[in-house]
PASE-998407 format. One line per 2 residues: number of its first residue (from 0); their letters; for each residue x, y, z of C-alpha. Coordinates in pm, 1 decimal. Example, Ala and Ser with C-alpha at 12.3 -4.5 7.8 and 13.67 -1.06 7.14 Angstrom:
residues 2
0) as) 1230.0:-450.0:780.0 ~ 1367.0:-106.0:714.0
This chain:
residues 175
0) xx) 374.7:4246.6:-2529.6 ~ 765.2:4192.5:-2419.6
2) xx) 889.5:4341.1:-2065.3 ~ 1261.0:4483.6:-2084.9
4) xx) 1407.2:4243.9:-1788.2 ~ 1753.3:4494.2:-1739.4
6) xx) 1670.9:4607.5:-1441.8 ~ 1485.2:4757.1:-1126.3
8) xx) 1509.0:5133.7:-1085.8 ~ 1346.7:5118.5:-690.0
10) xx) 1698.4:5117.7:-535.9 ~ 1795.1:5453.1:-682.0
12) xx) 1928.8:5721.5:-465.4 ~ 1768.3:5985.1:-694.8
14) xx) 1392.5:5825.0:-644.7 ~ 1182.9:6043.0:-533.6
16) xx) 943.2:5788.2:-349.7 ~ 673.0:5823.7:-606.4
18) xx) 492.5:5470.7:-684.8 ~ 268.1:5567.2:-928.4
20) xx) 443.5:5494.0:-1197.6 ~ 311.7:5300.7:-1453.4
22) xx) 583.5:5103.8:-1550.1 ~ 553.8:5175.7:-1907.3
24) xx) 922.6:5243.8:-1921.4 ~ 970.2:4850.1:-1864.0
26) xx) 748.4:4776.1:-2140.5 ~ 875.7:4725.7:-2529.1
28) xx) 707.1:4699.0:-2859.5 ~ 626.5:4345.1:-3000.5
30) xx) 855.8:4377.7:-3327.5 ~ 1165.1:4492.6:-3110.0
32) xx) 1344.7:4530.7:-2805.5 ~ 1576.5:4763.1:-2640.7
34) xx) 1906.2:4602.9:-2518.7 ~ 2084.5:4742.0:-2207.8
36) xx) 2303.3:4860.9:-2453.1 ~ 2091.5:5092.5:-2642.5
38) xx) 2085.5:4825.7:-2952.4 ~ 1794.5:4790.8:-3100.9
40) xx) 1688.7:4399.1:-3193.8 ~ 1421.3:4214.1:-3341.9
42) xx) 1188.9:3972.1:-3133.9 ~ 1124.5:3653.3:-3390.6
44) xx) 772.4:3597.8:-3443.6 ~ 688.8:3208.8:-3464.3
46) xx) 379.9:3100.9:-3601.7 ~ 202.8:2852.0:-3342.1
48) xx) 0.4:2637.2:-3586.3 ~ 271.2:2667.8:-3915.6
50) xx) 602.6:2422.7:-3833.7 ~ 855.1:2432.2:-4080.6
52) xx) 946.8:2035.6:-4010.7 ~ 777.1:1740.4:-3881.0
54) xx) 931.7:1469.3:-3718.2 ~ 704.6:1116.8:-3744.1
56) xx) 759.6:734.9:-3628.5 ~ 731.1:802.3:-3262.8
58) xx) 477.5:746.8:-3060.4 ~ 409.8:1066.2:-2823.9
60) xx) 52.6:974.4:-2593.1 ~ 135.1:887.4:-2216.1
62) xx) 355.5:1125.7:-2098.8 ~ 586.9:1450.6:-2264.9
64) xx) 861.0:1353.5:-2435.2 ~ 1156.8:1604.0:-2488.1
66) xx) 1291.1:1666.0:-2809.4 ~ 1651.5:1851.6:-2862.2
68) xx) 1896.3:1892.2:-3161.2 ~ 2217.4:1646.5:-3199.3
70) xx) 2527.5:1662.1:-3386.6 ~ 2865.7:1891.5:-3460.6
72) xx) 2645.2:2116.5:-3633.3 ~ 2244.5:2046.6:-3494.7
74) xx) 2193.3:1803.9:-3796.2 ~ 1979.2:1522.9:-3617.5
76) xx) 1677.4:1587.7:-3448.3 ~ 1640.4:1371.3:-3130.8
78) xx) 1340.7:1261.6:-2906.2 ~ 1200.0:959.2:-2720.4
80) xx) 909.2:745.7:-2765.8 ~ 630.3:542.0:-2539.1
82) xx) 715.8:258.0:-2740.1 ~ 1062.5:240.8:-2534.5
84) xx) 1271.7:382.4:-2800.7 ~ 1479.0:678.7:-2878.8
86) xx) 1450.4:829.2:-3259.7 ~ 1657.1:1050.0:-3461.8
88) xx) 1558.5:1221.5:-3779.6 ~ 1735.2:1419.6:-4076.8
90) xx) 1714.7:1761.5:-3935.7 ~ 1691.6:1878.3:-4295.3
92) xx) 1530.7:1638.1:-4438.5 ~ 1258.1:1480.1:-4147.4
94) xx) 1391.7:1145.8:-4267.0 ~ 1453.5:877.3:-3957.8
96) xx) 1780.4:752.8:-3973.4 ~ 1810.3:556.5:-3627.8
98) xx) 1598.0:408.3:-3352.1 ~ 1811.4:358.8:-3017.0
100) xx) 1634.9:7.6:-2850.3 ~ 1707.1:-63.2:-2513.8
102) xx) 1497.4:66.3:-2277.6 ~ 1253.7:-141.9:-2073.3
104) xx) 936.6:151.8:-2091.8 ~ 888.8:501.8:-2226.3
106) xx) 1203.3:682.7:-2295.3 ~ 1079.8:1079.2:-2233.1
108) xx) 1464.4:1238.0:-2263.8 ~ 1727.2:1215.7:-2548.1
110) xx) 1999.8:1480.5:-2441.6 ~ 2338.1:1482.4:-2682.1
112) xx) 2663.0:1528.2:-2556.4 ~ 2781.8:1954.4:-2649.3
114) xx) 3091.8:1820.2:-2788.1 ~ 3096.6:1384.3:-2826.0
116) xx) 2879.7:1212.7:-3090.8 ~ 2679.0:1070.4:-2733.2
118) xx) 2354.1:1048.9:-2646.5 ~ 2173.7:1006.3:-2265.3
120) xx) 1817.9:855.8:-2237.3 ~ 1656.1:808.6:-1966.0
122) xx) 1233.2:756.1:-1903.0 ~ 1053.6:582.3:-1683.8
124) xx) 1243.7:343.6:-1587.7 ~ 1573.3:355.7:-1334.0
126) xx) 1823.7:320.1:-1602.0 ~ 2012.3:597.9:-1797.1
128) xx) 2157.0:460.8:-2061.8 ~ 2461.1:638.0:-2258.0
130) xx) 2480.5:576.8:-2642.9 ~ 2763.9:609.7:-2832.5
132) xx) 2862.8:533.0:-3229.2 ~ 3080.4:198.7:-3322.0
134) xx) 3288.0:147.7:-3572.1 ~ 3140.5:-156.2:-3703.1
136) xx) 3082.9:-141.5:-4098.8 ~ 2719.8:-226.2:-4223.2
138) xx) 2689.3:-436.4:-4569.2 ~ 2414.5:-285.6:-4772.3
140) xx) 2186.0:-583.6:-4683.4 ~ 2211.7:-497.9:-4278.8
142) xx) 2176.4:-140.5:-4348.3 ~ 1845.5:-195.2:-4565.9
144) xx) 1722.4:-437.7:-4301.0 ~ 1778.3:-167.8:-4009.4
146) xx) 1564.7:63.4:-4274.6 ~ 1282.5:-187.0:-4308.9
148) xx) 1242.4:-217.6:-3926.6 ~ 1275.8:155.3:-3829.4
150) xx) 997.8:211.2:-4093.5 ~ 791.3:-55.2:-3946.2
152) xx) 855.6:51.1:-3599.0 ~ 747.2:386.1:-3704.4
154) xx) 432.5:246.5:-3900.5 ~ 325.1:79.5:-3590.4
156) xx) 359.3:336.3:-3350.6 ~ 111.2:568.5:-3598.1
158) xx) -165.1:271.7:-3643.4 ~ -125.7:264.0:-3263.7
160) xx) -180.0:654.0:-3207.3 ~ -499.6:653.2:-3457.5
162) xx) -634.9:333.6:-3251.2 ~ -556.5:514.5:-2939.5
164) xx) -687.2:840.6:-3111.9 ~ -455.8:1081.9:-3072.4
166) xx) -263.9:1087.7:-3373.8 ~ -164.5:1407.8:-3389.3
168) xx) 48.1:1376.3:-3075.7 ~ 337.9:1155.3:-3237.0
170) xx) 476.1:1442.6:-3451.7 ~ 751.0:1638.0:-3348.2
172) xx) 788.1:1982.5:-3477.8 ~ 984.2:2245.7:-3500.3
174) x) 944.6:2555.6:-3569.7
């Protein structure tokens, strides 16, 4: 059940003092909602246990880790790591493209600039560290030796969860 949040009616000169309403006028039907407008709309319905992406490599098991959208047009999904990391994925694709190293313990936000290819992270530790892209050029060799290591970074982290037993914590997903 929704509650239509435009307004409280107690204030009106034309009340006529009586409380005992039941405050069904505040309360809207599940599939849609009435705007202050008079539009009607339709409330999304999100299925709890049915993502429509996952997000893996990360490791997600001491503490909540944010995840948020990056990019001119939301293509990278972002989130941090207790393995002292930042990740970002293929928002389309759930493929990880980069791991951000830097930080000295678990990095729990990744927050993108609204308008600048930049990235904050911050954790547990004091620092906040801002990322943003060089313009270095990588030679096929340095790119598929940044692949091998993100993939081993991220088949580390998931040994780690099953050892620690809580595997299904280091998947992000969004739905």
């Amino acid at each position: 059940m929704f509650y239509d949040m435009v307004g409280d009616d107690s204030d009106d000169e034309d009340d006529d003092g009586d409380d005992s309403s039941s405050g069904e006028d505040n309360i809207v039907d599940e599939d849609s909602a009435s705007l202050a407008s008079g539009e009607d709309f339709t409330v999304p319905r999100y299925a709890p246990d049915t993502p429509i992406k996952k997000y893996t490599g990360h490791r997600s098991s001491d503490t909540i880790k944010g995840v948020g959208f990056f990019g001119p047009r939301s293509e990278y999904v972002v989130s941090g790591s207790d393995d002292s990391r930042a990740f970002m994925w293929d928002r389309d694709t759930g493929r990880l493209v980069r791991v951000l190293e830097g930080h000295e313990t678990v990095v729990n936000c990744v927050v993108g600039h609204p308008h600048l290819p930049v990235l904050a992270t911050s954790g547990i530790d004091v620092v906040t560290k801002i990322w943003e892209p060089t313009e270095t050029t990588l030679d096929e060799g340095e790119v598929m030796k940044r692949h091998k290591r993100m993939n081993a970074i991220a088949r580390a982290n998931k040994l780690r969860l099953q050892e620690e037993g809580s595997g299904a914590r280091g998947t992000c997903s969004i739905q």
